[in-house]
N, C-alpha and C positions, 0 to 999 in steps of 0.2 A: 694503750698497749698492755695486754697482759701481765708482765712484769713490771707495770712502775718504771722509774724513772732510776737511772745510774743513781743519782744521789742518795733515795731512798735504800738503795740495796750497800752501799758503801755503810751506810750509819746503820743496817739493822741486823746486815746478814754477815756470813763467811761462804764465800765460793771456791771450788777448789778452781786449780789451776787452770785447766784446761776451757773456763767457762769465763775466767777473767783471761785470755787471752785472746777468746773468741773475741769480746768486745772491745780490747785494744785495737784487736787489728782489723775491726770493722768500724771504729771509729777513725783510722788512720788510712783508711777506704773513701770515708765519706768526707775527710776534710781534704784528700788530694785531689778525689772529684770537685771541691767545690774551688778550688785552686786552677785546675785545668780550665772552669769557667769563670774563672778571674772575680771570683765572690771573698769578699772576706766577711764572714759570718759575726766576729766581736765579741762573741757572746761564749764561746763551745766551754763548758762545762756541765758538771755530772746530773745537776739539776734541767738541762736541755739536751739532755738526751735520753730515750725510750728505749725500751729493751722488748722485741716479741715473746713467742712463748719459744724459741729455740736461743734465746738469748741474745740475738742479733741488733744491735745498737743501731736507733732512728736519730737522726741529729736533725733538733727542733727551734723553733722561734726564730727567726730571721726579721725581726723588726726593726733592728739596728744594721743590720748587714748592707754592705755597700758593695758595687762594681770597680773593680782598679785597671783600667785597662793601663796606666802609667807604674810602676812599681811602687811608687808610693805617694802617700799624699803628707800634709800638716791636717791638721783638727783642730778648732779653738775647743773644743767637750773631752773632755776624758771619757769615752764611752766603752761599758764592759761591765764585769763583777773584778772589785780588789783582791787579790792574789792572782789574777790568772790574767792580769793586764798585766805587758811587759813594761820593763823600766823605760826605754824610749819614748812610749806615749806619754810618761810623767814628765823627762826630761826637754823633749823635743818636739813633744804632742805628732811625732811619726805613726802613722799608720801603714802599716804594709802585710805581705801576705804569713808575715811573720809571726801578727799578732794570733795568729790561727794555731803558727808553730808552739808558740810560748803556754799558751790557754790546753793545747793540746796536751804537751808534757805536765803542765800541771796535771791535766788529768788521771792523765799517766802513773803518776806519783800517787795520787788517791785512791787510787783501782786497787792499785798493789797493795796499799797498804792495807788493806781488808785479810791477808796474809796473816800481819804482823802478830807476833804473840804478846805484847807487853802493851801494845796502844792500843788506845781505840780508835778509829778516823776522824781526823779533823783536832786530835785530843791536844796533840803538839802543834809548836811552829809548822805553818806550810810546807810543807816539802823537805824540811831540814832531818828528817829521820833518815831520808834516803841517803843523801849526799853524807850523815854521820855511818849510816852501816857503808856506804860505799869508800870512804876515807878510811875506815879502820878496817875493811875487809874482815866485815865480821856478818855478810850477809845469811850465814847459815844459822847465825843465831836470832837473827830477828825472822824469820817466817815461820809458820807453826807445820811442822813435818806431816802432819796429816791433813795438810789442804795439796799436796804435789808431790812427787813418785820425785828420787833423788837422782835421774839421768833429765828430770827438769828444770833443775836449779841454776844448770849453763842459761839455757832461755832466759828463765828468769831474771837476771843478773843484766842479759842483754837488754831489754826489755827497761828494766830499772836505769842503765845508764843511757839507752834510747830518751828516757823521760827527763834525765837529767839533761844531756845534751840540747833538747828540748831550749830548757831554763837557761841558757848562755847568756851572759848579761848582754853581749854583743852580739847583735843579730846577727851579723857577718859568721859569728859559729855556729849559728845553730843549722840544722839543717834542712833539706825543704822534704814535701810529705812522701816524693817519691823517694828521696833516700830513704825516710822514715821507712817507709814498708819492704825496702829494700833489708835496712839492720834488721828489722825487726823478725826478717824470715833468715839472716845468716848470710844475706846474700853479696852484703858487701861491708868494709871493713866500719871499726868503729872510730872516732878520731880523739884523739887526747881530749880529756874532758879538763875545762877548766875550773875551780871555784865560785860560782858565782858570785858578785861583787855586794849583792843581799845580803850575804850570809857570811861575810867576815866579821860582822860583830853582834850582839844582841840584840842591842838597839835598829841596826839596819835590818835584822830579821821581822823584829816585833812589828814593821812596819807593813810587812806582807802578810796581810789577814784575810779571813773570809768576809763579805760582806758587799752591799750593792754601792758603787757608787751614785753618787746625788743624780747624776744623767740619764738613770735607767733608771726603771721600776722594779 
């Protein structure tokens, strides 16, 4: 693909806004189609997905992806990359179309953070920048005002707690891909976000890192 790979562009580049929402909401495209087909992929992260030359996001590698025609199954493998497997597969070895939701929002959270004025991606804790600009309602100061027009920053925002909502330690909160594209255009409401249960200490955060589990290559 012309532009390389989500990951590549998160650790090298800044996009403005209107180019990093292209690829949220065509990655939130292509994991509700793969849900409508009752696929859960396992894998979706910024490194497995492809960007053409109009920006439009290919979600790649399906070598671990499995068919669920049941809602869920058990696994004896922890299969995925660490950070973007949900707490269920460690606790209960659960597999469900959720894992797709959880990997997703993670994404979600890394995109944006290309934004950020003070980080660099990947530089902090996974995901915990978002949930601190979102807890302090301080999101205007963490994006750099020359990557988005200020009648974007509502989106933005939704967007940013779409990715959080995403992260629910309880799958039962998160939501499925059709809401996902639903929030993500305004279309329908968004729901109390809770704390994720990661990120009440430091220790429980430091534990959500990037990196392959032994399962996968």
């Amino acid at each position: 693909m012309p532009n390389g790979s989500l990951d590549k562009i998160i650790r090298e580049s800044q996009l403005a806004w209107c180019s990093i929402f292209r690829i949220i909401d065509g990655i939130a495209q292509g994991v509700h189609y793969l849900h409508e087909e009752h696929v859960v992929h396992m894998d979706v992260k910024p490194s497995n997905i492809l960007l053409d030359s109009n920006m439009n996001p290919k979600i790649t590698d399906f070598n671990i992806s499995m068919v669920l025609h049941d809602g869920e199954i058990t696994c004896d493998d922890i299969l995925g990359t660490l950070g973007y497997i949900p707490p269920e597969c460690f606790e209960s070895s659960i597999i469900s179309m959720m894992n797709n939701v959880y990997a997703f929002g993670v994404t979600v959270i890394n995109t944006i953070s290309i934004m950020c004025r003070n980080i660099q991606p990947y530089e902090r804790l996974l995901c915990a920048w978002a949930w601190d600009a979102w807890e302090a309602r301080q999101m205007e100061e963490v994006f750099d005002p020359k990557l988005y027009e200020g009648s974007q920053l509502r989106e933005i925002k939704r967007c940013v707690k779409v990715g959080l909502l995403c992260l629910q330690s309880d799958r039962a909160d998160r939501p499925t891909m059709a809401d996902v594209l639903e929030m993500l255009h305004g279309k329908k409401r968004l729901p109390i976000l809770k704390k994720p249960a990661y990120m009440e200490s430091e220790s429980d955060i430091e534990s959500v890192t990037e990196g392959s589990c032994n399962s996968v290559d």
